[in-house]
MIKOL-28658 format. One record per atom (N, C-alpha, C): residue in three letters; x, y, z. Coordinates in steps of 0.2 Angstrom, whole numbers, padded with zeros to 4 digits, always signed. Atoms other than C-alpha are relative to their C-alpha. Example, Ala and Ser with C-alpha at 12.3 -4.5 7.8 and 13.67 -1.06 7.14 Angstrom:
MIKOL-28658
ALA+0004-0006+0000ALA+0062-0022+0039ALA+0004+0006+0000SER-0004-0006-0001SER+0068-0005+0036SER-0004+0005+0003
end
This chain:
MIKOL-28658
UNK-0002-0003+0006UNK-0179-0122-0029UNK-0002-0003-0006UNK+0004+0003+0007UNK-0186-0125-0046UNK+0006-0001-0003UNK-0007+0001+0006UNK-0175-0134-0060UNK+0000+0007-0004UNK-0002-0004+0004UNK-0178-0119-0069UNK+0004+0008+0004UNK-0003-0003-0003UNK-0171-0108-0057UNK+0007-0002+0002UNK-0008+0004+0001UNK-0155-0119-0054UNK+0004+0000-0008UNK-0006-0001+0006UNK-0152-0119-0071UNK+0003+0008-0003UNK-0001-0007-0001UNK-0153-0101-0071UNK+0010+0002+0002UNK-0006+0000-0004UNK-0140-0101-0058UNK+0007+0000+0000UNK-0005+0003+0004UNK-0129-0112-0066UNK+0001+0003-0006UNK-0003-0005+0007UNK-0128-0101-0082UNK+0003+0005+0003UNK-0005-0005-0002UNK-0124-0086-0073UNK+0006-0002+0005UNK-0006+0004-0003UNK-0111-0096-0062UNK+0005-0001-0005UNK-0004+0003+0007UNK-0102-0101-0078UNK+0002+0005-0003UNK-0003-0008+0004UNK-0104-0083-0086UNK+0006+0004+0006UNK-0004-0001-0004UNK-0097-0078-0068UNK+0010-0002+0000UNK-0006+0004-0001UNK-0083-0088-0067UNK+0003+0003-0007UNK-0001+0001+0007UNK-0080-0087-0087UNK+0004+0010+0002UNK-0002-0008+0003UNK-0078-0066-0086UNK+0008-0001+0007UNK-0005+0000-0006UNK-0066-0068-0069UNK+0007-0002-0002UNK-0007+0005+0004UNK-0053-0080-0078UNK+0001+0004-0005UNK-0003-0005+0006UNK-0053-0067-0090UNK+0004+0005+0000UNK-0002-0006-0003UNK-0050-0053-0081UNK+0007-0002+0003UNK-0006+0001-0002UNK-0035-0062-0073UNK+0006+0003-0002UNK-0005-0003+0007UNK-0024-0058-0089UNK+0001+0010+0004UNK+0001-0007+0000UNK-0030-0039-0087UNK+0002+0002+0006UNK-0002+0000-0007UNK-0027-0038-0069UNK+0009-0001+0002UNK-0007+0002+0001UNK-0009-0044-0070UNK+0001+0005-0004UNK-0001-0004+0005UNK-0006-0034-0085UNK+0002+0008+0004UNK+0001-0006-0003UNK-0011-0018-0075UNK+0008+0002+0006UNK-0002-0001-0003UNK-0002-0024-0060UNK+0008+0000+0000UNK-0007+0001+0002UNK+0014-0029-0068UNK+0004+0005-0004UNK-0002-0006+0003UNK+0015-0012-0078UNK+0003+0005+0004UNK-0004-0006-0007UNK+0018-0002-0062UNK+0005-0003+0002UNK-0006+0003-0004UNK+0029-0013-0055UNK+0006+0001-0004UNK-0008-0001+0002UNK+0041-0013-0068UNK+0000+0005-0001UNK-0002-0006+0001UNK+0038+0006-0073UNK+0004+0001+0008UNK-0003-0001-0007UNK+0044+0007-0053UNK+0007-0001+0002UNK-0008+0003-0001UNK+0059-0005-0054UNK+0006+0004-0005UNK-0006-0004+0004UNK+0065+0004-0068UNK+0002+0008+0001UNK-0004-0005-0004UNK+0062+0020-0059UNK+0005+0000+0005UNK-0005+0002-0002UNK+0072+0013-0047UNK+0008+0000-0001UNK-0007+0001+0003UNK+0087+0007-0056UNK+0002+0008-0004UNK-0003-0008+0001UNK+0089+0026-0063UNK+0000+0006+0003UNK-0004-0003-0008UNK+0090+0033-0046UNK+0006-0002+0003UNK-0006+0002-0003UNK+0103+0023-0043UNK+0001-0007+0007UNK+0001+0004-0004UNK+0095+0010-0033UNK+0002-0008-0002UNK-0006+0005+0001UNK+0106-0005-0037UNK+0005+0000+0003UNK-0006+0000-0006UNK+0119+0003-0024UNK-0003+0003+0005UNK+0002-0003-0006UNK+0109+0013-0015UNK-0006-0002+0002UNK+0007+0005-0004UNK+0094+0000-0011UNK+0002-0005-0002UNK-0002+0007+0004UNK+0103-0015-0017UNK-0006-0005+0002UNK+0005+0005-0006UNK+0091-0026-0004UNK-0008+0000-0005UNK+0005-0002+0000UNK+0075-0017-0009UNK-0002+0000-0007UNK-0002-0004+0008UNK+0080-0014-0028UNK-0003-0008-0002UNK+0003+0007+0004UNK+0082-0033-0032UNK-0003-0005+0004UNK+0005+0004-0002UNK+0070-0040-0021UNK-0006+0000-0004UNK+0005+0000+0008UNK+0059-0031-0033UNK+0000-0002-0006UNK-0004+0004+0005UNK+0068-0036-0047UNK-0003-0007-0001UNK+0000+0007-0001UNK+0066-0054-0043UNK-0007-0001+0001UNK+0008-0001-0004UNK+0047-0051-0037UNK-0003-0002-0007UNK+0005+0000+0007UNK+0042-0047-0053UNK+0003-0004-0006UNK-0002+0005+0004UNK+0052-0059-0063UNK-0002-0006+0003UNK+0006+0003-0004UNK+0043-0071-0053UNK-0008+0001+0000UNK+0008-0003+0002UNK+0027-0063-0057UNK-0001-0003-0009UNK+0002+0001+0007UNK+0030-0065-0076UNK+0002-0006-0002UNK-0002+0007+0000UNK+0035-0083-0074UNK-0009-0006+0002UNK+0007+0002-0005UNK+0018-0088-0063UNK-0005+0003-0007UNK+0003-0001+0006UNK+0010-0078-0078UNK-0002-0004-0005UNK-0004+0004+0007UNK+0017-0085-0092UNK-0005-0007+0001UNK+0004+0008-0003UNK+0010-0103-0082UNK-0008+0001+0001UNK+0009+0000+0001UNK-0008-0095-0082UNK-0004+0001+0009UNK+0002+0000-0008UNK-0007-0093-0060UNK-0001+0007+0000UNK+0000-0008+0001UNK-0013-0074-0063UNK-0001+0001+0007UNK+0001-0004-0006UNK-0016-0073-0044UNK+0002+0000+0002UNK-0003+0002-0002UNK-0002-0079-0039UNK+0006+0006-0004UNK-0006-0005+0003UNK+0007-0067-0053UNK-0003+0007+0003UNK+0001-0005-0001UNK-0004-0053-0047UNK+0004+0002+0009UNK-0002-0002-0006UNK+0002-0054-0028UNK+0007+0002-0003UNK-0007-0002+0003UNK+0020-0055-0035UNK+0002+0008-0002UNK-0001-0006+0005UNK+0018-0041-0046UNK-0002+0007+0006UNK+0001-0005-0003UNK+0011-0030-0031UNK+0007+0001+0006UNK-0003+0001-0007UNK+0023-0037-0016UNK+0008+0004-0006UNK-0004-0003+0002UNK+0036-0032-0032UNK+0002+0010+0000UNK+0001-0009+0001UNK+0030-0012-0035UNK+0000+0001+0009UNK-0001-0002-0008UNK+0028-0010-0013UNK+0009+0001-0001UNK-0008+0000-0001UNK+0048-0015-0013UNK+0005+0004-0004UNK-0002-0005+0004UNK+0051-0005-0028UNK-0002+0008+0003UNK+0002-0005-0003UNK+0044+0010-0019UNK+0004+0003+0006UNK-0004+0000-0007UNK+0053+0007-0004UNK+0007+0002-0004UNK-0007-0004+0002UNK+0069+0010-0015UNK+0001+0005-0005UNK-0001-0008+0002UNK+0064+0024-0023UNK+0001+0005+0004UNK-0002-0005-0005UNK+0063+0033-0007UNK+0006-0001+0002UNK-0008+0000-0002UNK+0079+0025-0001UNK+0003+0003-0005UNK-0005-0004+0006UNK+0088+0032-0017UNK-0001+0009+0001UNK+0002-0007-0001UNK+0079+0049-0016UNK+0005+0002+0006UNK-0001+0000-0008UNK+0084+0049+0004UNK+0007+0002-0002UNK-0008+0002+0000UNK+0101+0045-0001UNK+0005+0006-0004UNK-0001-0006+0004UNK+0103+0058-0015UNK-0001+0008+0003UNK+0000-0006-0002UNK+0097+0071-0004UNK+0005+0001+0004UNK-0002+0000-0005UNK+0107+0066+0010UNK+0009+0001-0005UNK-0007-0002+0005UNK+0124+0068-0003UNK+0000+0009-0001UNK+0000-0007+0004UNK+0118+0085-0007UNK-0002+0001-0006UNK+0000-0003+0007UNK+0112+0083-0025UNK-0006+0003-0001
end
């Protein structure tokens, strides 16, 4: 490989890397807007009693997401933030389920 080929290399490496650490923020951001739009559709179904498990497992998911954030471990907040919005979903259907099954 030629030196001017390596150094090629080594710039777009750098630009690589540079745009991806960027993107972490943005990625987070997206992931942790659903997740709390979800928890909080949650909690106005009623899923604090009728998913307690499911409700503040997300809850805690994604409070733990915005804490790994805040510290700059975006990919450690994005898993958070997703494993939070799954759990949240799970208690919107438990809530829905539970509302139908009452008769409202």
């Amino acid at each position: 490989m030629s030196p001017r080929h390596s150094q090629y290399l080594a710039v777009v490496s750098f630009a690589a890397c540079s745009l991806l650490a960027g993107c972490g923020g943005a990625l987070y951001a997206t992931h942790a807007s659903a997740a709390a739009s979800k928890v909080e559709q949650a909690k106005h179904l009623g899923a604090e009693t009728l998913a307690p498990y499911e409700y503040y497992f997300a809850k805690e998911h994604l409070e733990k997401a915005k804490s790994e954030a805040a510290e700059g471990d975006y990919s450690d907040a994005i898993s958070l933030a997703e494993i939070a919005e799954e759990h949240a979903d799970k208690a919107i259907k438990l809530s829905r389920e539970a509302h139908r099954g009452a008769g409202r």
